[in-house]
Backbone as JSON Lines, residues from 0, in Angstrom:
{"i":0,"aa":"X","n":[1.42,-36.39,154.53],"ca":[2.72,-35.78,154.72],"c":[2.87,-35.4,156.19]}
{"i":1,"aa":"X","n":[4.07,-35.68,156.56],"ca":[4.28,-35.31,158.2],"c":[4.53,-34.09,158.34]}
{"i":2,"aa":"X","n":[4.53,-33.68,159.76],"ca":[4.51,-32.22,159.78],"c":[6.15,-31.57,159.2]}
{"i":3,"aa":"X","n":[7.09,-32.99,159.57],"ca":[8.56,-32.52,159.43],"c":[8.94,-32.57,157.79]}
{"i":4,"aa":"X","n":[8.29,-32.95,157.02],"ca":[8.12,-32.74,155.68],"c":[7.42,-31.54,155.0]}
{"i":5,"aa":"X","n":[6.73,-31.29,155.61],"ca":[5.92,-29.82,155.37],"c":[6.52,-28.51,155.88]}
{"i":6,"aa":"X","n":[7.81,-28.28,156.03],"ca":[8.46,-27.03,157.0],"c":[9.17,-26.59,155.58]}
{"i":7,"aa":"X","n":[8.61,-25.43,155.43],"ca":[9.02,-24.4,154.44],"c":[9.79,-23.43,154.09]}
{"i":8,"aa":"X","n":[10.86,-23.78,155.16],"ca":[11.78,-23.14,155.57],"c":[13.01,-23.77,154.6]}
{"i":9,"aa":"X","n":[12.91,-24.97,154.84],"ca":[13.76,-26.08,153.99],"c":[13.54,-26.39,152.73]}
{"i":10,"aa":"X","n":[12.21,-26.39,152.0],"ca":[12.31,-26.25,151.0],"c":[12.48,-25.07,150.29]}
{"i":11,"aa":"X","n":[12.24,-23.92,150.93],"ca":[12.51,-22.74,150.45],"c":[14.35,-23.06,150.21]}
{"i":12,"aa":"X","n":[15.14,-23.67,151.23],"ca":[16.63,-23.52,151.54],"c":[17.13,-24.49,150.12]}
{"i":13,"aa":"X","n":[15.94,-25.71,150.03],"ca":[17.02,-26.74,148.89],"c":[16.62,-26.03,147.78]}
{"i":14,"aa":"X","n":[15.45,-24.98,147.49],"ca":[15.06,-24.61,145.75],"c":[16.31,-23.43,145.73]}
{"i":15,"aa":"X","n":[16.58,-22.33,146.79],"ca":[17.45,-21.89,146.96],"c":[18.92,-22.57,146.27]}
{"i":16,"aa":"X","n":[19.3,-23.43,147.47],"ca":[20.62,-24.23,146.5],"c":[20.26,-24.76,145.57]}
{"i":17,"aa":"X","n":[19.46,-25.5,145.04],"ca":[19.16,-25.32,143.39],"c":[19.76,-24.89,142.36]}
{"i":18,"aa":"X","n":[19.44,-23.6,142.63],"ca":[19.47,-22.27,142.15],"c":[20.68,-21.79,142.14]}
{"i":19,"aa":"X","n":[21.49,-22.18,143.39],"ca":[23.06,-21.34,143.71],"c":[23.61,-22.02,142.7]}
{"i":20,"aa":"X","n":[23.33,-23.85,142.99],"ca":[24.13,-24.81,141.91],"c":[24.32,-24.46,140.54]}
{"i":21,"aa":"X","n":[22.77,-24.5,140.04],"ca":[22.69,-24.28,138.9],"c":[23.61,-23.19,138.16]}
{"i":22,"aa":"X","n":[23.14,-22.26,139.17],"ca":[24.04,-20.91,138.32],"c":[25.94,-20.83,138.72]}
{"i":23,"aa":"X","n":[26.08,-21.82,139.47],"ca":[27.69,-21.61,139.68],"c":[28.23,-22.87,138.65]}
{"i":24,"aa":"X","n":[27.21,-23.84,138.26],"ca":[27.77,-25.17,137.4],"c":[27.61,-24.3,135.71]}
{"i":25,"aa":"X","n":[26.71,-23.4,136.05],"ca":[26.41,-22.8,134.12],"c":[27.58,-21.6,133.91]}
{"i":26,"aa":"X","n":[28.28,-21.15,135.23],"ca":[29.21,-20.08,134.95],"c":[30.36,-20.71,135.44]}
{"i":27,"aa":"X","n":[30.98,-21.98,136.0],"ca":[31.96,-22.93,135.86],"c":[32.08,-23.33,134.3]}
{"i":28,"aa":"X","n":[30.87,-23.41,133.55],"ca":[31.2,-24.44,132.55],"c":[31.11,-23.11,131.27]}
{"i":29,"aa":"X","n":[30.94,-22.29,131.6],"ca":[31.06,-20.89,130.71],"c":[32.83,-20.8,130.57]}
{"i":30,"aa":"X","n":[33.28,-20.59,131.86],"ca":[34.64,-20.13,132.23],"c":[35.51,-21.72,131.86]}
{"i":31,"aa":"X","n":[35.06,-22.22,131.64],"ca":[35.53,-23.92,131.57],"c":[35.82,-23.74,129.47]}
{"i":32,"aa":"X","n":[34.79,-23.15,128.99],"ca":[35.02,-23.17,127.49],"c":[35.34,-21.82,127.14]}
{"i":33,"aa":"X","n":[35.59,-21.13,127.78],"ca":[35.97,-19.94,127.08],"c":[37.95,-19.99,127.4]}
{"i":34,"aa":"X","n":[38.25,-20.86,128.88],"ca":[39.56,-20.77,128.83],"c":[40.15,-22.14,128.57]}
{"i":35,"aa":"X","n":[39.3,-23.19,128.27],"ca":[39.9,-24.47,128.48],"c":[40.2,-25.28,129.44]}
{"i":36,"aa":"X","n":[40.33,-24.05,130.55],"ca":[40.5,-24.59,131.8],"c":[39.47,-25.08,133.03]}
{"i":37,"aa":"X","n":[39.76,-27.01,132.91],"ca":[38.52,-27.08,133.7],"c":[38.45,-27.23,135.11]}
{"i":38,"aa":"X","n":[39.5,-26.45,135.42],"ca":[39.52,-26.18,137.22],"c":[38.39,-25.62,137.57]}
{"i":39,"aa":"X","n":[37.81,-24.47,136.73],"ca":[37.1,-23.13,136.71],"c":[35.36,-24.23,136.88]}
{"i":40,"aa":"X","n":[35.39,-25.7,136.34],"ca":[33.8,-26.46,136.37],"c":[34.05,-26.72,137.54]}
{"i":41,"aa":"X","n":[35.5,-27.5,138.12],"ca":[35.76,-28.04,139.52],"c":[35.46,-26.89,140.27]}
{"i":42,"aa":"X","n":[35.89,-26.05,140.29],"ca":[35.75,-25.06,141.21],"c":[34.28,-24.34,141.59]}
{"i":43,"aa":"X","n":[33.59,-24.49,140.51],"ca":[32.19,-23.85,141.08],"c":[31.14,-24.72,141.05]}
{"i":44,"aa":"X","n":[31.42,-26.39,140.93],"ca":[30.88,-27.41,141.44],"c":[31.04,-27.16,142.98]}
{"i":45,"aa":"X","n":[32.29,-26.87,143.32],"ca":[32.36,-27.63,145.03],"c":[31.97,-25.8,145.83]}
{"i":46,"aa":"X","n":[32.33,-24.81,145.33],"ca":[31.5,-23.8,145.66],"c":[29.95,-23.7,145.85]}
{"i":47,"aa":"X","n":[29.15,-24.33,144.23],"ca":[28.05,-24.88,144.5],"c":[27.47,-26.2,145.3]}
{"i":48,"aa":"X","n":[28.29,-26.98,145.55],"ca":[27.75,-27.86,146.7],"c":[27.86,-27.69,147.4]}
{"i":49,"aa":"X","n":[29.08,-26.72,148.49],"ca":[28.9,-26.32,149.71],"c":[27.65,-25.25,150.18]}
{"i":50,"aa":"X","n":[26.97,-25.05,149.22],"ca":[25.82,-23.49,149.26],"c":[24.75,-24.74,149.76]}
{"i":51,"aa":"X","n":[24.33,-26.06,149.07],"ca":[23.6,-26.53,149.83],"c":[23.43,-26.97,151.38]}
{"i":52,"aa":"X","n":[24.17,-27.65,152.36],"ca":[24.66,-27.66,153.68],"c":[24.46,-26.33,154.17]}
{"i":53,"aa":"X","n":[25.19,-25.23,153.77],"ca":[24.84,-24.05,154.36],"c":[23.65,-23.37,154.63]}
{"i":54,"aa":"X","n":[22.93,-23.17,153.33],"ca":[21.02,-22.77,153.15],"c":[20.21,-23.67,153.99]}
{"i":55,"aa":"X","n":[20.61,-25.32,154.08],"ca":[20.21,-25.91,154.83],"c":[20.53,-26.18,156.19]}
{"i":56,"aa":"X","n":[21.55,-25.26,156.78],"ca":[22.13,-25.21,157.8],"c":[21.45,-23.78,158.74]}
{"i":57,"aa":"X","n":[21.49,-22.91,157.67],"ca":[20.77,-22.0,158.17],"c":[18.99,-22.57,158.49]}
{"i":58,"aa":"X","n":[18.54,-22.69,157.56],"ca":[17.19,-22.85,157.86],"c":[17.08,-23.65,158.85]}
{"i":59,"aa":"X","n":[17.68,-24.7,159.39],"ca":[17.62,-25.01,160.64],"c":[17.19,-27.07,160.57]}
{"i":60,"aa":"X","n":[18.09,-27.14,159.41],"ca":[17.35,-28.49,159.15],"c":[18.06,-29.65,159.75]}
{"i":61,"aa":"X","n":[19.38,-29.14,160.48],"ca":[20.12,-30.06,161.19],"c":[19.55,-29.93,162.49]}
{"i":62,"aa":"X","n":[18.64,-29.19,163.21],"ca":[18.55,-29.36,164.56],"c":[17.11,-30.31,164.77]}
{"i":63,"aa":"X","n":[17.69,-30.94,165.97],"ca":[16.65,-32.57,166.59],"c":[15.38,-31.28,166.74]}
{"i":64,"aa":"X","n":[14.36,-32.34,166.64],"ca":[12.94,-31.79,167.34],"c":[12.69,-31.21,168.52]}
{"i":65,"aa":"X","n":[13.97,-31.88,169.27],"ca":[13.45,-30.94,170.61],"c":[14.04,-29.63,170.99]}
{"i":66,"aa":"X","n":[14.8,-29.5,169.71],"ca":[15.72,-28.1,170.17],"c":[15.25,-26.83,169.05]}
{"i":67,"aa":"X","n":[13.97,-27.18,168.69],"ca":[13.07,-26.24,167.75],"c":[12.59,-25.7,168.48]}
{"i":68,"aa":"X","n":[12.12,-23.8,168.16],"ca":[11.37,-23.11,169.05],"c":[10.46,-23.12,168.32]}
């Protein structure tokens, strides 16, 4: 494994969004059968996919190698 595969920062960030997903797709699809309305799955699908980019934005997984301290 390379060293840029081994930074634990990032996998800490994707089990993180995981986690955001999971729980915004299980309370989309809660609010999805309790009103019928399935804006409420759309809506905390794309809430939960933007949490990934971000966790991974923070942890720092978009910046080149040479601009790591």
């Amino acid at each position: 494994m390379s060293k840029e595969q081994a930074r634990p920062e990032i996998t800490a960030a994707l089990t993180k969004g995981m986690i955001v997903d999971a729980i915004m797709l299980t309370v989309g699809g809660a609010l999805w059968f309790a009103t019928g309305e399935m804006v409420w799955f759309i809506g905390a699908f794309i809430i939960g996919s933007l949490a990934f980019p971000l966790l991974l934005a923070q942890a720092g997984a978009f910046t080149r190698p040479d601009e790591r301290r």
